[in-house]
N, C-alpha and C positions, 0 to 999 in steps of 0.2 A: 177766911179760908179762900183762896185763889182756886177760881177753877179755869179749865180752858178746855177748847171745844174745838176742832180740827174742818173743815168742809170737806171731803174727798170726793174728787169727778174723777172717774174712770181710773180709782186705784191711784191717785196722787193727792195729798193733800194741797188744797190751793188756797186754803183761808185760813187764819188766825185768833180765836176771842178768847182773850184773857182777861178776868176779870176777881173786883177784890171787892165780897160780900160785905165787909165792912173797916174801911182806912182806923186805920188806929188812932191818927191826928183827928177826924173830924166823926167818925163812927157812920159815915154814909160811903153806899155803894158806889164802885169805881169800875169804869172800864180803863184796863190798866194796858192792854192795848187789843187792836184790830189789823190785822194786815193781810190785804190779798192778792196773791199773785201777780202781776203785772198782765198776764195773759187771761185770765180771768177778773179783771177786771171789767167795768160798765157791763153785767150780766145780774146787777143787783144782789149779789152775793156780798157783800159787804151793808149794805141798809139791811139786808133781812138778818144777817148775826148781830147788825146794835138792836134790834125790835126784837128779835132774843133776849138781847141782855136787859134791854127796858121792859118786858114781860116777866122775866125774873124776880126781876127787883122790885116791879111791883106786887107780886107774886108773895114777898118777903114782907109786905107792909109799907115799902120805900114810898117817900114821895117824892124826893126827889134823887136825881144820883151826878158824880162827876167822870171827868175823864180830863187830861192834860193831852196836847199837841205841842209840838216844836212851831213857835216861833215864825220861823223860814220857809215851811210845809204850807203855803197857800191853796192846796189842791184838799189835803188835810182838817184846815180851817172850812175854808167851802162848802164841804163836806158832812163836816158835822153842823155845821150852821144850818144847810139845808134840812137838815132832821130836828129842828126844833133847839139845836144845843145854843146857848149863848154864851160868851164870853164875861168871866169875872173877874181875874188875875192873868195880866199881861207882864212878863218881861219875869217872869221867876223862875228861879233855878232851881235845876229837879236834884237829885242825890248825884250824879255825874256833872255836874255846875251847868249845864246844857239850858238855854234859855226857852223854857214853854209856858204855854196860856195854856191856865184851866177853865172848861168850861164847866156849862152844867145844866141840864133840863129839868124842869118839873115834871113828874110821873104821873101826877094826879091828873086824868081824864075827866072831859069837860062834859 
């Protein structure tokens, strides 16, 4: 089931989490995407909706969950690297043939 979760500052929405309780191909949680405003950006409104979605998910029993990035998106990659995520499948096409690396964190808390 896809849910998705809006941020609204002062009556605009400025942030984006969508996300897939469980992929049909591997049966684990997906952040299927994140995106925040350009102008709200670096105000941590993007880290604090993936630690949403990894409270979730853990929330649900997960232990671990993924999410796919473009490739090209080095700000993107970065990004989720800095939060724990790692890299498993490089240079694979998504459903639009578009080349993204999946990652994917462990949920299980140390």
């Amino acid at each position: 089931m896809p849910v998705e979760l809006a941020r609204v500052d002062q009556g605009a929405a400025v942030a984006l989490l969508s996300v897939l309780t469980r992929h049909p191909q591997d049966g684990l949680p997906w952040i299927m995407e994140l995106i925040v405003h350009g102008k709200a950006q670096g105000r941590g409104i993007g880290k604090s909706l993936a630690a949403l979605a990894e409270d979730r998910f853990r929330a649900m029993g997960a232990e671990r969950a993924r999410l796919c990035t473009f490739e090209q998106m080095s700000s993107s990659r970065e990004f989720w690297s800095a939060l724990g995520w790692r890299a498993i499948r490089h240079n694979t096409r998504n459903e639009n043939g578009q080349s993204v690396m999946v990652m994917e964190k462990s949920l299980v808390l140390a």
